[in-house]
Structures are given as C-alpha cells and as structure tokens.
C-alpha positions as CSV (number, residue, x, y, z in Angstrom):
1,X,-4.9,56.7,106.6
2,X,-5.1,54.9,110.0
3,X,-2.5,52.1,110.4
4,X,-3.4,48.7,109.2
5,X,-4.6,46.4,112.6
6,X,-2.4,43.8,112.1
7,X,0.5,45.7,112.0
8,X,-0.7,47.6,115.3
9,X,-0.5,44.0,116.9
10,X,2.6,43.0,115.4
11,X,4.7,46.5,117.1
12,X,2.6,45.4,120.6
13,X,4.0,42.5,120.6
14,X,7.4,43.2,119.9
15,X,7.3,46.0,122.9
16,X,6.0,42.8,125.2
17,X,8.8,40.4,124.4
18,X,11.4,43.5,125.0
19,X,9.5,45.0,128.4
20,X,9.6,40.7,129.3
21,X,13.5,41.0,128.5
22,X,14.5,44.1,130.2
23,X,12.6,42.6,133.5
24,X,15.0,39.3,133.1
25,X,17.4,38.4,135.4
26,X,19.9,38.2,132.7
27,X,20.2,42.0,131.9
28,X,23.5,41.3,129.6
29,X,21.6,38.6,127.3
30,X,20.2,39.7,124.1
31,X,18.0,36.5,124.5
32,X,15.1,35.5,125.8
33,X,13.9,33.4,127.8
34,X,11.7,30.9,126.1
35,X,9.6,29.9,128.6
36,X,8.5,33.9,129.1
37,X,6.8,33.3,125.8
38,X,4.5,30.3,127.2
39,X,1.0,31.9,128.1
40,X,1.0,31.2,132.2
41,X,-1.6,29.9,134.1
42,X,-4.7,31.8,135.4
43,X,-4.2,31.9,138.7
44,X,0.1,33.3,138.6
45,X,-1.2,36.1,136.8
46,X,-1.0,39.5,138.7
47,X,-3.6,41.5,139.3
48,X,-2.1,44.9,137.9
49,X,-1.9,42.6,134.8
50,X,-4.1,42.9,131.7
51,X,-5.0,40.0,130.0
52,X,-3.9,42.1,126.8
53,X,-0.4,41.4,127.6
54,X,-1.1,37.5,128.4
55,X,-2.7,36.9,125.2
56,X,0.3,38.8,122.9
57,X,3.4,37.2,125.0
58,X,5.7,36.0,122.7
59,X,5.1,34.3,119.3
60,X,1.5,31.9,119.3
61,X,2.5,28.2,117.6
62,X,0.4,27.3,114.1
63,X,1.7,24.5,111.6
64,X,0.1,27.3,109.4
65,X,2.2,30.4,110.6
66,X,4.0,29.9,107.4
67,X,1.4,29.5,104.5
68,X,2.5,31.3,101.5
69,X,1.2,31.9,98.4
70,X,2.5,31.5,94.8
71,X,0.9,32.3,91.4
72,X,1.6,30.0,88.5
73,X,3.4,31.3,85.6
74,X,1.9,33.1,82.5
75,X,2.0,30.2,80.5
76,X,-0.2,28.3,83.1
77,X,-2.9,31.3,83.4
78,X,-5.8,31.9,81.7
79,X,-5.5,34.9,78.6
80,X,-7.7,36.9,76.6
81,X,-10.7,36.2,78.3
82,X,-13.3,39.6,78.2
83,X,-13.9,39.3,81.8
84,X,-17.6,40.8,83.1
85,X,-17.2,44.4,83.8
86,X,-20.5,44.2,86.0
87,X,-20.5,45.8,89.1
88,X,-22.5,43.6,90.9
89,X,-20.7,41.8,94.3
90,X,-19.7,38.3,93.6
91,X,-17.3,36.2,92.3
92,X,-17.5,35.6,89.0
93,X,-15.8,32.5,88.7
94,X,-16.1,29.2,90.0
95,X,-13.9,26.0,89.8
96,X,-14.0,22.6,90.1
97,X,-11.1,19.6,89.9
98,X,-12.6,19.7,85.9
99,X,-13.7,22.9,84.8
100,X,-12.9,26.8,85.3
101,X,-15.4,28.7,84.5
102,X,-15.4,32.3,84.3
103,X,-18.9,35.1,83.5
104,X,-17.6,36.9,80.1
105,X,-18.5,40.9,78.7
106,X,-21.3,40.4,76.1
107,X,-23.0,43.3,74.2
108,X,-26.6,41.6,75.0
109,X,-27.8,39.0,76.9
110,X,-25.0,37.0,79.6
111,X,-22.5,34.5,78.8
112,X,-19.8,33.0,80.3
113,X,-17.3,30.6,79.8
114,X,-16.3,27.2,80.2
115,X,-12.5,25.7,80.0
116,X,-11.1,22.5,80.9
117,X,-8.5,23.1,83.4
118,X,-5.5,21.9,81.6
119,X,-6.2,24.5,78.1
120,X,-4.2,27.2,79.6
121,X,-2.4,30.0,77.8
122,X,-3.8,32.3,75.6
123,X,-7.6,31.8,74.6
124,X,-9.3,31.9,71.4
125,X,-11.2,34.8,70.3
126,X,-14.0,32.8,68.8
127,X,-14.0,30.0,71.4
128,X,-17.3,28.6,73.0
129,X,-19.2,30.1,75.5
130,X,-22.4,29.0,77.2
131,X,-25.0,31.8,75.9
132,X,-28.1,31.1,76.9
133,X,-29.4,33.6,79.1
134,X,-31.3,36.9,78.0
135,X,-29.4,38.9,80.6
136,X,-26.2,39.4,82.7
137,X,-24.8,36.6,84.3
138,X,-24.6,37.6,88.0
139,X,-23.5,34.6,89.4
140,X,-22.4,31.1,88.5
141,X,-22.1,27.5,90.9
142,X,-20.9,24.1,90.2
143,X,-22.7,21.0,91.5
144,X,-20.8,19.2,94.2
145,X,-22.0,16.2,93.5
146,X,-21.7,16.2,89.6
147,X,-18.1,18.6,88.1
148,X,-20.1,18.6,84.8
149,X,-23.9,20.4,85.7
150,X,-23.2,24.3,86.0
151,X,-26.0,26.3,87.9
152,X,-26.2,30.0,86.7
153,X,-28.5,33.1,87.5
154,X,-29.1,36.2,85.6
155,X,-30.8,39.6,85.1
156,X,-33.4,37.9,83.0
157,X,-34.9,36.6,86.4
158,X,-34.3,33.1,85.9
159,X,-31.9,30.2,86.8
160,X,-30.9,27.8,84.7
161,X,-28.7,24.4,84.7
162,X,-26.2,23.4,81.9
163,X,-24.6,20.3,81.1
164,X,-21.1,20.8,80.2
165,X,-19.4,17.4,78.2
166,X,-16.0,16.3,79.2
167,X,-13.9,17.4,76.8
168,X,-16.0,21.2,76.9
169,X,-17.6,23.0,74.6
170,X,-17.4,23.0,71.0
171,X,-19.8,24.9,70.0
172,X,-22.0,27.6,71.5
173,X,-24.4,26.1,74.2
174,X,-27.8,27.9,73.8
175,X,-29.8,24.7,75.6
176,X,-29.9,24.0,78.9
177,X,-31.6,21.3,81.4
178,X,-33.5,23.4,83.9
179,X,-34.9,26.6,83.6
180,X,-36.5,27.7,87.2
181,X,-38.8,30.5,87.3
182,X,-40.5,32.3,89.9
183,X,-38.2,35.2,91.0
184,X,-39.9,38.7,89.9
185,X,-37.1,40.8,89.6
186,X,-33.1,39.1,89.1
187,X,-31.4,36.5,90.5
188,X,-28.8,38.1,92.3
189,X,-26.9,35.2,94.3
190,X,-27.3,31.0,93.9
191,X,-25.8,28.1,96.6
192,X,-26.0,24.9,96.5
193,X,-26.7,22.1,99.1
194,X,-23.8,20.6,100.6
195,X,-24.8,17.5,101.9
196,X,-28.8,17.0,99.9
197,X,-28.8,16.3,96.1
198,X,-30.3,18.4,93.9
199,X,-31.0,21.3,96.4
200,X,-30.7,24.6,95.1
201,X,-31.2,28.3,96.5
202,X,-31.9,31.3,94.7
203,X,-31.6,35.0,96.1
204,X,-33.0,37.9,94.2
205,X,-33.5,41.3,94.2
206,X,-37.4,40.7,95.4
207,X,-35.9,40.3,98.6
208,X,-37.1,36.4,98.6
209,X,-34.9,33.0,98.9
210,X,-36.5,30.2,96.5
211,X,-35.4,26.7,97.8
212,X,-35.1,24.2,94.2
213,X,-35.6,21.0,93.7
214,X,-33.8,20.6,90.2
215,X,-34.6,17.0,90.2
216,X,-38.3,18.1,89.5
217,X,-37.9,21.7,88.6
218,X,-40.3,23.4,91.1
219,X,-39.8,25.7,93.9
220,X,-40.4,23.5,97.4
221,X,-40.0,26.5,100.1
222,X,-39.9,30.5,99.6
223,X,-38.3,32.4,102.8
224,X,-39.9,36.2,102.9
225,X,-38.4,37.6,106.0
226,X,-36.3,39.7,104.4
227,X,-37.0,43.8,104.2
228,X,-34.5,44.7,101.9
229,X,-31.6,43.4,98.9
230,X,-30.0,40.0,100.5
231,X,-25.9,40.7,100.2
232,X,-25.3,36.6,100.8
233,X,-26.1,33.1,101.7
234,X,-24.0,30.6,103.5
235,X,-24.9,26.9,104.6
236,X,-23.6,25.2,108.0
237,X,-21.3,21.9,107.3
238,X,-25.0,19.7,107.4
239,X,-27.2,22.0,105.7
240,X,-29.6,22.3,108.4
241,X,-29.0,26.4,108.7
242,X,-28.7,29.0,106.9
243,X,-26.9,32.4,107.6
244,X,-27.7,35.5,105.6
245,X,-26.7,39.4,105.6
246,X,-29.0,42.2,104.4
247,X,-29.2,45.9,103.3
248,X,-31.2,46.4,106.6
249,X,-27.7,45.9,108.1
250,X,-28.8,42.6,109.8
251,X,-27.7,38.9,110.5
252,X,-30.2,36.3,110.2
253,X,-29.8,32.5,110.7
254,X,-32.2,30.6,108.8
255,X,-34.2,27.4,109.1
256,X,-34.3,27.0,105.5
257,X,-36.7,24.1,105.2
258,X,-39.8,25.3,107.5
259,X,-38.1,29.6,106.1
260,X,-37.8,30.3,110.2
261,X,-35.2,33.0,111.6
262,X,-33.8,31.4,114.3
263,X,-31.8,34.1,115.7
264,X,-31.4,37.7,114.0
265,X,-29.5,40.6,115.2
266,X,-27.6,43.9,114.1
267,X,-24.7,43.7,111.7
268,X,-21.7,45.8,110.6
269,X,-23.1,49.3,110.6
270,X,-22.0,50.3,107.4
271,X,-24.3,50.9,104.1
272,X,-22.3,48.5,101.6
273,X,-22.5,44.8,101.6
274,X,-21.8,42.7,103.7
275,X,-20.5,39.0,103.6
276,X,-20.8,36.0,106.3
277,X,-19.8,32.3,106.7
278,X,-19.9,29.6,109.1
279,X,-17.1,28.4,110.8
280,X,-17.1,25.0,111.0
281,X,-18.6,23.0,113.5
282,X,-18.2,25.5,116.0
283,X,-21.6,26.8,115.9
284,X,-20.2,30.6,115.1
285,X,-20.3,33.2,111.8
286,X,-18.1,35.4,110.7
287,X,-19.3,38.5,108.5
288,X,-17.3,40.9,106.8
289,X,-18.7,44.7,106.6
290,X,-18.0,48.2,107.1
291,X,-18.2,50.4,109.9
292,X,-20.5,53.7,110.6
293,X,-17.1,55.4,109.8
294,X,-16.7,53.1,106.6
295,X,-13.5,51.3,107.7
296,X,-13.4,47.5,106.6
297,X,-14.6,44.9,109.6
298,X,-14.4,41.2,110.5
299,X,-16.5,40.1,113.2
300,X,-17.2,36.9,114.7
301,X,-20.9,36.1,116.1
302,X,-22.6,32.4,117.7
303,X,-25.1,31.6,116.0
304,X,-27.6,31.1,118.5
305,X,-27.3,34.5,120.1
306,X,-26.9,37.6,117.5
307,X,-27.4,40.4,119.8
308,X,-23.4,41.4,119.9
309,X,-20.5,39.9,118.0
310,X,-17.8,37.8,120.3
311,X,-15.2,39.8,118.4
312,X,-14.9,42.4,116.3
313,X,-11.9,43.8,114.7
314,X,-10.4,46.6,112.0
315,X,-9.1,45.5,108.7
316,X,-8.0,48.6,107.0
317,X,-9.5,51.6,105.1
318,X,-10.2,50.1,101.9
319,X,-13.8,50.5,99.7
320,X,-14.0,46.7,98.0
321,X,-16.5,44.3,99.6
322,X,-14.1,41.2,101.3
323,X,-15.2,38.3,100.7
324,X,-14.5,35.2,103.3
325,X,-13.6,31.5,102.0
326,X,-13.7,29.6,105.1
327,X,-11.7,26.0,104.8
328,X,-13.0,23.4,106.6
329,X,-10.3,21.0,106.8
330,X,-7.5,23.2,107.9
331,X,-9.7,25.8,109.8
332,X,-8.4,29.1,108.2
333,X,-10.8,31.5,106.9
334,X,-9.0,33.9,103.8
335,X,-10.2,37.4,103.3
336,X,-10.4,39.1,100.0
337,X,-11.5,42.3,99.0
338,X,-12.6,43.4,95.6
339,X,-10.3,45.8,94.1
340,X,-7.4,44.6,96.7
341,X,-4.0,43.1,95.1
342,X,-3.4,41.5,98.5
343,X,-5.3,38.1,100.4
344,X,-5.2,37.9,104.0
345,X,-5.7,34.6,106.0
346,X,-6.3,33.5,109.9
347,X,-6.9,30.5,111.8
348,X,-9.8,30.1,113.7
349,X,-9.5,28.2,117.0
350,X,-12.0,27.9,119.9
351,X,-10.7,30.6,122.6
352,X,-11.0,34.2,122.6
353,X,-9.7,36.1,120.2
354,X,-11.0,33.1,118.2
355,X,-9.5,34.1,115.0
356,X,-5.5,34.6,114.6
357,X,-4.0,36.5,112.1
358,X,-1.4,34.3,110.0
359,X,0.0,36.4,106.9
360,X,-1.4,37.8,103.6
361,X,-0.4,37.4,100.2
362,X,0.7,40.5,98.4
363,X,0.0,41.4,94.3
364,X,0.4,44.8,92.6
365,X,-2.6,43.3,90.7
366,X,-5.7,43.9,92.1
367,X,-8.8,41.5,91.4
368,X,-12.0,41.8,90.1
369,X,-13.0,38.3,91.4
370,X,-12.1,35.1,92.8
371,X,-12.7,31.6,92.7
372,X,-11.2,28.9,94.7
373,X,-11.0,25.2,93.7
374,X,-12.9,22.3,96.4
375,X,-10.1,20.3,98.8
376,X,-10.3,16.8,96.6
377,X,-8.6,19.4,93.7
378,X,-5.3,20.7,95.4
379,X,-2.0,19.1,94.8
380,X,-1.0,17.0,97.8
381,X,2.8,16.5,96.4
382,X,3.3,20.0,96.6
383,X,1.6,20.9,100.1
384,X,-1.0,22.9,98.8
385,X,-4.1,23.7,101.2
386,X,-5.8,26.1,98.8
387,X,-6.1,27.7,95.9
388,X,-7.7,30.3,94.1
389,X,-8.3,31.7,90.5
390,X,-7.7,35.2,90.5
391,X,-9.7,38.0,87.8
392,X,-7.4,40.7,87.0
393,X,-9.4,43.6,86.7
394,X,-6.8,45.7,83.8
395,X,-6.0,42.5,81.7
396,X,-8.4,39.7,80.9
397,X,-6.3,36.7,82.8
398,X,-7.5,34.2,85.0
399,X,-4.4,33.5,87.6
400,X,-4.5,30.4,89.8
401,X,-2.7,31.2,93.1
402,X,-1.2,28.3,95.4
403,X,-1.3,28.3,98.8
404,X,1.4,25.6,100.5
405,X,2.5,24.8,103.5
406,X,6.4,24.7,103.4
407,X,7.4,20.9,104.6
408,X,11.0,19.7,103.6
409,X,9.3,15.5,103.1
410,X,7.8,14.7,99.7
411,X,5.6,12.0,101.3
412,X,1.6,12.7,102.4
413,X,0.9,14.7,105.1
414,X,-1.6,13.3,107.1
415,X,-1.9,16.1,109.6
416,X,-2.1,19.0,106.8
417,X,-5.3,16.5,104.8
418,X,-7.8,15.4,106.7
419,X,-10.7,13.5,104.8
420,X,-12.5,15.7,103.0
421,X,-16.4,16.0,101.4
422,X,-16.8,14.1,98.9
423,X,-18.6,14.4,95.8
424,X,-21.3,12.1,96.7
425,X,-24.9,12.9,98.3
426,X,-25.4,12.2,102.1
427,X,-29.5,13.1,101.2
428,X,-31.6,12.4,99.0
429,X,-34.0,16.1,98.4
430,X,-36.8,14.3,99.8
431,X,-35.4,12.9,102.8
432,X,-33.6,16.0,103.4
433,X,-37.0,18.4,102.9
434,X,-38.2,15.2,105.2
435,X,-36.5,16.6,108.4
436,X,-33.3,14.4,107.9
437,X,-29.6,15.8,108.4
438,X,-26.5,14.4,107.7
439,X,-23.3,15.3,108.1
440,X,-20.9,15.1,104.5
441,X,-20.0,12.3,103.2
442,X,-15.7,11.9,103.6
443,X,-13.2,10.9,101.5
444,X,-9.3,10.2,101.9
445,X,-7.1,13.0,100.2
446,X,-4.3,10.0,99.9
447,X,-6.8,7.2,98.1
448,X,-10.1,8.9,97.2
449,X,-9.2,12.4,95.2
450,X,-9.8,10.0,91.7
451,X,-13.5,9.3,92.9
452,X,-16.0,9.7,90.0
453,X,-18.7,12.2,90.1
454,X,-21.9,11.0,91.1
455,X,-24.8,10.7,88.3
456,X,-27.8,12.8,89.7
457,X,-30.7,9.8,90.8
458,X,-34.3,10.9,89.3
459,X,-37.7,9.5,89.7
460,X,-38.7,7.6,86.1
461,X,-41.9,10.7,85.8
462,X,-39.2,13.4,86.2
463,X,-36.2,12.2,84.1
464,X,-36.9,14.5,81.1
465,X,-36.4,17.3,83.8
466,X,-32.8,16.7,83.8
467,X,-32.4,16.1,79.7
468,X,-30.9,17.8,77.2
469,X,-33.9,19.6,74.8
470,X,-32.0,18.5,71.5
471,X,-32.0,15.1,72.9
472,X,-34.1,14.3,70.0
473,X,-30.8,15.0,68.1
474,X,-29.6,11.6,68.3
475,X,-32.7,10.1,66.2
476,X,-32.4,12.9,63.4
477,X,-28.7,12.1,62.8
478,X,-29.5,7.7,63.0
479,X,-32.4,9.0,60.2
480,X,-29.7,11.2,58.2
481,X,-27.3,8.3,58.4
482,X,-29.2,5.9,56.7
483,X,-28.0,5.6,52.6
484,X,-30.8,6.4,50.2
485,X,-31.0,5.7,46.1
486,X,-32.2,8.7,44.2
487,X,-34.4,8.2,41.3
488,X,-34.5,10.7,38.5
489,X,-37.2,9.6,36.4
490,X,-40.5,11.1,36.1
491,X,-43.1,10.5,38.2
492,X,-45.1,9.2,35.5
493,X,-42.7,6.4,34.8
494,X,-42.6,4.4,37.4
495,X,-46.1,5.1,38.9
496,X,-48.7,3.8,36.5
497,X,-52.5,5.1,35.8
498,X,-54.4,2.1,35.4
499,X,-54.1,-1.3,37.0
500,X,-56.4,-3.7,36.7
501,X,-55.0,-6.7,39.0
502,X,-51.8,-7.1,40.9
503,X,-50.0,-9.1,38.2
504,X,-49.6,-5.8,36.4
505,X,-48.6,-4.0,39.4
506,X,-45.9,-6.4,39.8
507,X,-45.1,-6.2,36.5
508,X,-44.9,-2.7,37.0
509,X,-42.5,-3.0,39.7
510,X,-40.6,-5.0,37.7
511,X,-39.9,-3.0,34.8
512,X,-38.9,-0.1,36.9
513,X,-36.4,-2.2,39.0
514,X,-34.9,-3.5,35.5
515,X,-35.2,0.0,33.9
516,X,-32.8,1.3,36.8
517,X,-30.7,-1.1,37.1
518,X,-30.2,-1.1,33.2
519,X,-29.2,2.8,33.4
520,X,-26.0,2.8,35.1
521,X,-24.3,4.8,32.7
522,X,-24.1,9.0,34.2
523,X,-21.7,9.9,36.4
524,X,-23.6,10.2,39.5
525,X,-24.2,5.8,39.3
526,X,-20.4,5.7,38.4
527,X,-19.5,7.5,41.5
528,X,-22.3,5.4,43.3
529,X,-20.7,2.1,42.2
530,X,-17.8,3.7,43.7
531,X,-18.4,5.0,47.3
532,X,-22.1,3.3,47.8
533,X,-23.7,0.0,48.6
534,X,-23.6,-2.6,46.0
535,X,-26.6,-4.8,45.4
536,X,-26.1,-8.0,47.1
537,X,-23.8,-6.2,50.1
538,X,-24.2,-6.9,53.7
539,X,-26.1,-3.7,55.3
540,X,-23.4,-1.4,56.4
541,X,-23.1,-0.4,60.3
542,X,-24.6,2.9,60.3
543,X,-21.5,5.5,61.7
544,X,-23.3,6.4,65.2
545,X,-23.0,2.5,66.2
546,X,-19.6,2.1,64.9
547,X,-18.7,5.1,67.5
548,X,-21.2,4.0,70.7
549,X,-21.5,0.6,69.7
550,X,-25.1,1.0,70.6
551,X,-28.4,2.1,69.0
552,X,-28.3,5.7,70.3
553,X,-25.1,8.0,72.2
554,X,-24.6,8.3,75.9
555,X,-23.5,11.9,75.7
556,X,-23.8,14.7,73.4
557,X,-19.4,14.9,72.6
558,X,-20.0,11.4,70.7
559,X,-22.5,12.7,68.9
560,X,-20.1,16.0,67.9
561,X,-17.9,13.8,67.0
562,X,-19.6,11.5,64.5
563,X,-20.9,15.2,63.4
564,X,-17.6,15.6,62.5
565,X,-16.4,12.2,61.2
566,X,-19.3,12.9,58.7
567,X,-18.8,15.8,57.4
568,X,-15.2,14.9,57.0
569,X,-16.1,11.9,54.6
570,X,-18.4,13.9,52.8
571,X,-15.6,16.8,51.6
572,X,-13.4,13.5,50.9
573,X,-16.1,12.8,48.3
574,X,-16.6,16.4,47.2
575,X,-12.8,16.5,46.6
576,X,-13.2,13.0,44.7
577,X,-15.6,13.6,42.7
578,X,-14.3,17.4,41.4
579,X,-11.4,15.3,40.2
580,X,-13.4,12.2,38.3
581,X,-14.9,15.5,36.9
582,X,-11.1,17.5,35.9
583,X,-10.2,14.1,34.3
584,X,-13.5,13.8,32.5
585,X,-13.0,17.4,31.1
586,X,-9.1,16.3,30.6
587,X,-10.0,13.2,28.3
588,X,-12.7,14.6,26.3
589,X,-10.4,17.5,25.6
590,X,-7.5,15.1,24.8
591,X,-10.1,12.9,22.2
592,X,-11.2,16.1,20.6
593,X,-7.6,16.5,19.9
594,X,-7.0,12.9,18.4
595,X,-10.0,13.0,16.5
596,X,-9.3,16.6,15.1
597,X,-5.7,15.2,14.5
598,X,-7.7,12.2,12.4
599,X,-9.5,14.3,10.5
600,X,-6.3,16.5,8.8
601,X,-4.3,13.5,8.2
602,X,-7.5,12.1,6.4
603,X,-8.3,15.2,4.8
604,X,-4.0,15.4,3.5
C-alpha cells in the first residue's frame, strides 16, 4: 500500500527546514532561523530553485492548524437505532438546530426516523418513525428555511414532504404534505435551494433533474443532459449554478433555471462515484473520485473552464466514496469516506496549491454515514466550527462529533463566526425562476442563532398544497366532543303515527320530555347526574377550546394532546363507574344478608 500523501508532504518538509539549517551560518545551533521559514519574494529566488521548495519552507500560519475533533459521550449519542443497510451513496442522515433525523432498516417499504436533539441515550424499540413511503428511503433533506418540513426520496419513484411537530412524533406518520411525481425510475439524490423558498431538486436514476416548486406541487424545469446515473448535486452560495458529477465520468456546471451546461469537462477517471462542491465565492469545485488505478482523489477545477483540474492530488488507497462538506464561513472543506473511521479537513485559500491540508480526526469506528449540523446550530461557548453526526456501521449509534478551535478566552470570537445564512428566504420561487439572484440572507452568530424559522408564504389557491390530509381531523374530534343524551325508548314511543294538528305534536313533545325526565332512576342517569350536564347548566367549553382557546388547533401536537386528555377522562370514568358498580353488588349482597337474617329471627 502506497504511503498516505499527506504524510509524503509532511517528511518533505521536514528535510527542507533541516537542508535550510545545515546551510545556516550558525552550524552549532540546533535552531532555526525563523525568518528562513517566511516564503521570500519572487524575484530573490534562485533560479536552480524549484518552487516546490518555496511553497513547503517551514510551517504555513492557519488560526485553523489546530482544529480537533471530540465525540460526545455515550450517554449523549444516539442508541438502538436499526440504521439502513442500503448500499446506495449518501448520507443518510440529516440535522438541523431541532431535529436529527436518521433513514432506518424496514422489512418493506422505507422509513426513517425523527428525534428531537436533546432525547439522547438509548432509543425505544417501538418509537415513531415517519413511514410513509412504498420503498427505500435513499435520501432525506431539511428545509433551510423551515427546521420542521423534512424532504425525502425513495425507491417508489416519488418525493414527498413531511411536517414534523415540535415536540416529534408520537405516533407513526403515514401522511405527508407533498407528494411529487414525475421521476420514472427512483429518486436517487434531493437538494434544496439555498437562497429561493420552496425550491426543490430531484435526481433519479432516469438520468433527469426535476426542479419543484413545493409551494404548488408541480415540476417547473427538467434538465436532460445527462447520459448516464447522476453521483450528485451541489448549489453555488446564490443558487444561480449548479455543479453535477456523472457515471460518464464528467463534470458539468449547470444553469438550472433555463437546464443549460455551461461548462462540462472530464472527471476523476475512475468507475465509482464521484462527489463535488463549490467552494465558496471563489468561482471553483472541488470533486472527490478515483483514479484509472482506483486510488482515492481530490481535485480542484474553475468553474468556467472544466478542461483540466487546477490541482489534483492523492488521498490514499481506500474503496468508500469521500464525501466533501465544504463550510462556508470558515473556508475548510472536510473529507469523509464511507467505510473510513477517520475525517480529514483543509483550508481553502486563493493561491496555488489552493487547498492546505490541516489534520484529520481519527476513530477505530468506521461510518456508514454522516450528517452535519447548519452554522446557526454549533456551540459558540465551546469554539465549535462544525459538527457532525456520525452512523456507525457495526452498532446502531448515531455519534455527534465536535470540531473546536482551541482558544484559552471564554468570550465570542468574532474572527472564528462570521454571520451566517439564515433561515430566512432571500427569493421568493417566482422571482427566483424570474431571473433574480440573491445572495443569503445573514445572521449574527452572537445575537441571531435564536431566530424563528420562517413559515413557508403560499398563494390563497395553493394553500391546501402545503396541508396536512387529516386536517379534517380537527372538525371530527370538535363533532366527537360535543355531549349527547341517549334515549332508550322505543322508536314507537316518542315518534307518534297520526297527528292531526300541531297542538298534538306539541303535546307529543311534551309527554316525551316529561316521560324522560320522570325516569331517572337506572344507573346509567345516576352516573349522568354525576359526571354530565345538568339541565339548567351553562354550556360547557368544549376541551379543544379550553387547550387552543380557539375554535379549531394551530398544529397537529395540540390536537394529540387533547387526544390524550380525553381518553384519560374517559378511563377515570370507566374506573368510576366499575366501582358504583362493586358497591352496588356489595350492598345488595349485604341486604340479602339482613333480610335473610330477618327472616330466621321471625321464623324463631
């Protein structure tokens, strides 16, 4: 096995500071001399020099040199979770500063699962899962601009939104708010719009990208210049381009809006997948493939001219697909393979070699998937820049894994957070399928991480596109609420053959209200004087408005709740009334006794 890259560079460099060392005047030091490790200027250069040895001359100077990471203890992981065995190349998890959620092993059809982020430790067997979907889960997305709408895409060649409540799931959740068809075969891959609300994209195996409008739940653009299976999608900072990689080992940079290739050229050489990114504002990608000779590769292209990559450099050896998770506020892009126990991370800067290695994180565990939590989510107090939630591919745990910046000052460090995206929308979708770009909109890490998610805005005719299906729900339970008086009697009682007038009606009516309130004397009007509405009492405030204090609920965990509040009452009653009925049993008993007690001394 060829030696790892990195550590190639790392033994050059140390043979450049000791060749600058045995050249120094001071022979005897065992220093050197710092200014020998200062890159000098062009033109002091010799000519039988190589700009090899300028570039690795001493030690380069990063505030990020030394990131490290730390995984949080057992009792703050994730357990017993039957993580997706599916070989298919994504994540399988995504996070938000709200949720983690996570695509689950199912013996038919897909789920996956939802958890807040603070119910850590060991999971329930039986807990709730989101289960709609008639096939594998291949990959799942939060909203940006909403932490509780989910966007998933399965085998069953669909994609479908979910509303997940606050507090999560209590029960199953089999309904969701969109269903988009139009892909033929599955949805392999899903990305949302950074900067346009309810944008969505859609990459299947058809070898077509469907651009969503959720808001109205119709396809507004299909991009076909594909030949073969699309490996991934990535979006610039604006949205205005899209970068893709394909089986037909190629690069592609996308208008996505008019489904134009601006710029297309040959990719890593290999035959698994490959993965890209863009890098900022720098108008450059960066893929991750294999080689013709299958060793892993990162290389870094410009966007406007894919003919050759500006760099391109050796990982290691390894068969898992890396995966890049580029950060745009700190500008270090993280490299991850599948199958790997370790995470690798560089800064990119603007000069050749353009990206630096910094360190890697190092696990005997190795990972089955990753996700990685937005900016506005990461503890400031503790320095941390990043963080992912790690799928261990033996056990079923989800592992959250910190990367921090060691600084000795507990206050906010301005220069490690930047503002960040926030979680509103720049665009609206039709300004944005309009022409318009914008860039993000920003928030401060120090005063805006608390900002509220942003409600979706829908046009009045396409509102029920974004509603729940059981939404009728709320008016069935306000219907069950109501309190009812049962009548007994036969039909032919109180429902009379022959009227002649309506003075005998009326009398009619009469009789029956005096006949039933004159028979109050069985248990079930007992218990009813007891728990029920007395004639003559104010109307009782049905239990929905005593929990909204309106006439219907604003979200579907209220109505759970008064779900629950109900049937609690109702085994309070069940238990009430199987003891009026022991102590019924328990007093006839007792006056069969006295009176059989009567009867002898009579009889003596």
């Amino acid at each position: 096995m060829p030696p790892v890259k990195d550590e190639t560079i790392r033994e050059a460099n140390c043979l450049d500071i000791i060749n600058i060392s045995e050249k120094s005047p001071a022979k005897n030091s065992a220093l050197v001399d710092v200014r020998a490790c200062n890159k000098p200027a062009a033109k002091s250069i010799p000519n039988n020099q190589t700009t090899r040895m300028v570039w690795f001359r001493g030690v380069r100077s990063s505030k990020f040199r030394h990131v490290y990471g730390v995984s949080f203890k057992r009792e703050r992981c994730y357990d017993n979770i039957k993580i997706t065995r599916n070989a298919h190349d994504s994540n399988f998890c995504a996070v938000n500063p709200k949720f983690v959620a996570i695509v689950t092993e199912v013996a038919g059809g897909g789920a996956f699962l939802v958890l807040p982020l603070d119910h850590t430790g060991r999971l329930d067997f039986n807990a709730s899962r989101v289960t709609g979907h008639k096939g594998p889960v291949l990959d799942i997305k939060w909203n940006p601009f909403n932490d509780n709408i989910i966007a998933s895409c399965s085998d069953d060649c669909t994609v479908k939104l979910w509303h997940i409540p606050d507090g999560g799931l209590s029960m199953h959740l089999t309904d969701w708010l969109v269903e988009l068809h139009g892909h033929k075969r599955r949805v392999a891959y899903i990305e949302w719009h950074p900067t346009a609300e309810n944008i969505l994209l859609s990459a299947g195996f058809d070898y077509l990208i469907f651009v969503w409008d959720v808001g109205k739940g119709e396809a507004v653009k299909v991009i076909d210049c594909h030949s073969d299976v699309i490996y991934c999608m990535s979006f610039n900072r604006d949205g205005s381009l899209l970068a893709t990689t394909c089986k037909d080992k190629k690069l592609r940079v996308i208008e996505p809006r008019r489904g134009i290739v601006l710029s297309e050229g040959p990719c890593h050489l290999g035959t698994k997948a490959s993965k890209c990114t863009f890098l900022g504002s720098q108008a450059k990608v960066l893929t991750t493939g294999f080689s013709r000779y299958s060793d892993r590769q990162y290389a870094v292209w410009d966007q406007h001219d894919l003919s050759k990559p500006l760099v391109c450099e050796t990982i290691d050896s390894s068969s898992g697909v890396v995966f890049p998770y580029y950060d745009y506020d700190t500008n270090m892009v993280y490299l991850a393979g599948k199958g790997d126990g370790n995470i690798r991370y560089y800064e990119v800067v603007d000069e050749p070699p353009y990206v630096h290695f910094l360190n890697q994180f190092l696990s005997g565990n190795p990972q089955r998937g990753l996700g990685f939590m937005p900016k506005r989510g990461v503890n400031t107090a503790a320095c941390e820049v990043f963080r992912f939630y790690k799928l261990h591919t033996s056990r079923g745990l989800c592992e959250p894994i910190s990367m921090i910046v060691p600084r000795k000052s507990d206050c906010f460090q301005e220069d490690l957070y930047p503002d960040t995206a926030a979680p509103l929308p720049a665009l609206s979708a039709k300004d944005w399928l309009s022409g318009m770009n914008a860039s993000p909109l920003l928030i401060s890490m120090k005063t805006g991480v608390t900002i509220s998610t942003h409600k979706p805005r829908t046009s009045s005719k396409e509102a029920p596109a974004l509603q729940p299906q059981d939404a009728n729900n709320r008016k069935k339970f306000a219907f069950l609420s109501r309190e009812t008086t049962p009548d007994y009697r036969p039909l032919g009682t109180w429902q009379p053959e022959n009227h002649t007038n309506d003075n005998d009606a009326n009398q009619t009516i009469m009789e029956k209200s005096q006949k039933t309130n004159a028979n109050q004397n069985t248990k079930f009007h007992q218990l009813q004087r007891m728990f029920g509405k007395q004639t003559g009492d104010a109307e009782p405030v049905p239990l929905y408005k005593q929990i909204n204090q309106g006439d219907v609920f604003s979200t579907e965990h209220e109505l759970r709740l008064a779900f629950n509040r109900q049937g609690e009452e109702l085994r309070i009653v069940k238990r009430q009334l199987q003891n009026s009925q022991q102590r019924v049993r328990e007093l006839e008993q007792h006056v069969a006794a006295l009176q059989a007690r009567l009867q002898r001394e009579e009889s003596n």
